[in-house]
N, C-alpha and C positions, 0 to 999 in steps of 0.2 A: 445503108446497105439494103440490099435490094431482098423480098422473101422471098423465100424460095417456094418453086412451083413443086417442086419433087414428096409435099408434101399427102400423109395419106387423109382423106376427107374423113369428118369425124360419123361418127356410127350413127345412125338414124336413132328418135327418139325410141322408135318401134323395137329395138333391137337391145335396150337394157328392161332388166327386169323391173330394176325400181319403177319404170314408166308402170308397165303393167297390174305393180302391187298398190301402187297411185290409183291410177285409174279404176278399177273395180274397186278399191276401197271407199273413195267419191263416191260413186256409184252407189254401193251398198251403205253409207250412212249417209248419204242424202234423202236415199228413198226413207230408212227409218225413221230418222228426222222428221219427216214429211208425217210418217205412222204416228209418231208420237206427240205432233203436234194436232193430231185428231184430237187428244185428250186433254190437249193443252199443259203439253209437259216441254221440256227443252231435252236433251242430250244429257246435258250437266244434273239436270233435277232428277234425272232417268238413273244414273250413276249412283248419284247420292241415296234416292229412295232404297235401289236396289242394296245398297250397302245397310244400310239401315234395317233390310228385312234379313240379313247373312248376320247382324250384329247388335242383338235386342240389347238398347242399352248403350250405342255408342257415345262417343266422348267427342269434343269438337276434336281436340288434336287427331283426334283415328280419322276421323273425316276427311281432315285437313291432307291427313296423307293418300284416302284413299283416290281424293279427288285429283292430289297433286296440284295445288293451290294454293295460295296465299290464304291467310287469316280470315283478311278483311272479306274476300271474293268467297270464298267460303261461307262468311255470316250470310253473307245478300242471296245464297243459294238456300240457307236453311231459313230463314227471312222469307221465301219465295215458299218454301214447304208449309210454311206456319201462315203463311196468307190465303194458301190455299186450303188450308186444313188438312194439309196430308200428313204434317211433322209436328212435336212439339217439343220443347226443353223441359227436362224434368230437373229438380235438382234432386242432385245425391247424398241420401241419407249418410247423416254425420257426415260430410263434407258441405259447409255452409257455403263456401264458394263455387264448387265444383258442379255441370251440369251434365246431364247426358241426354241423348237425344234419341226418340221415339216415336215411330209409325204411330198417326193416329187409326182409327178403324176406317177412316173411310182412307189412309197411304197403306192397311194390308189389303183390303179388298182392292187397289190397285196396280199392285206391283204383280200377283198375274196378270193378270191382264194385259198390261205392258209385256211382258215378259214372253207373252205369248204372240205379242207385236215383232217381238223381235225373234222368235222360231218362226213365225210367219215371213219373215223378211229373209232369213236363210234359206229357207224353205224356196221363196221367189229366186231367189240366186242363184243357187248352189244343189237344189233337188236335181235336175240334169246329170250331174256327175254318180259314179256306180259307188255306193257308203266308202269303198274302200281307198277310193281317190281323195272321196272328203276328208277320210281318215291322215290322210298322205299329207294333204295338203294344212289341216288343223297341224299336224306332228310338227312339220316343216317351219310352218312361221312359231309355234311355238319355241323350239330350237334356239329360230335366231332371236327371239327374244330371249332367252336363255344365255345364248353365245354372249350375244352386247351389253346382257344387264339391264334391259330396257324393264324400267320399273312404273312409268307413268301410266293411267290408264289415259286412253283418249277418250274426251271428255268435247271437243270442237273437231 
């Protein structure tokens, strides 16, 4: 059977949103990436630190979720914290087994800093638009995170 020509041509990629919320997202954690690899951090280690200074005391399992991660991928990130001296495993009192995991002094005095890489990196972006747009637009994707239940942080 022959196809038909009557057909409508499909929409440019220019013309769906998802394109648009792709692309500046690229965009905007590439360049931070880029920030964060000044201090020789990754994305993932950037996550975890930052969890870690919201939760003095965390436990691998909390990590595991905040990372949204396997186990194993998980160890090799707090592995990476602890090589570089920013993380250590404590164990927890009366729990002979149980560890929890904490900023060393030299991962608090880093996560400003970082932190400030990354208000620097919105700042690069997103200062253009009038607070109340940024507002608009922060409400907006939160939402559909909200709508879809999207629970994972993005960590790549």
């Amino acid at each position: 059977m022959k196809a038909s020509t009557s057909r409508t041509p499909p929409a440019p990629l220019e013309a769906h949103l998802g394109f648009w919320l792709r692309f500046v997202s690229n965009h905007v954690s590439l360049r931070f990436q880029q920030l964060l690899e000044t201090q020789d951090v990754t994305l993932t280690e950037w996550v975890a630190l930052r969890t870690l200074w919201s939760q003095d005391g965390t436990t691998h399992a909390e990590l595991i979720q905040a990372l949204g991660m396997t186990k194993g991928a998980t160890s090799k990130v707090v592995s990476r914290l602890e090589e570089k001296a920013l993380a250590e495993r404590q164990r927890v009192l009366g729990r002979a087994r149980e560890q929890s995991l904490v900023l060393t002094a030299a991962g608090k005095d880093l996560v400003p800093r970082l932190a400030a890489l990354a208000d620097a990196n919105d700042e690069h972006f997103f200062s253009h638009l009038p607070a109340k747009d940024r507002q608009t637009l922060m409400t907006s994707l939160q939402a559909l995170v909200q709508q879809h239940q999207l629970q994972a942080v993005p960590i790549s």
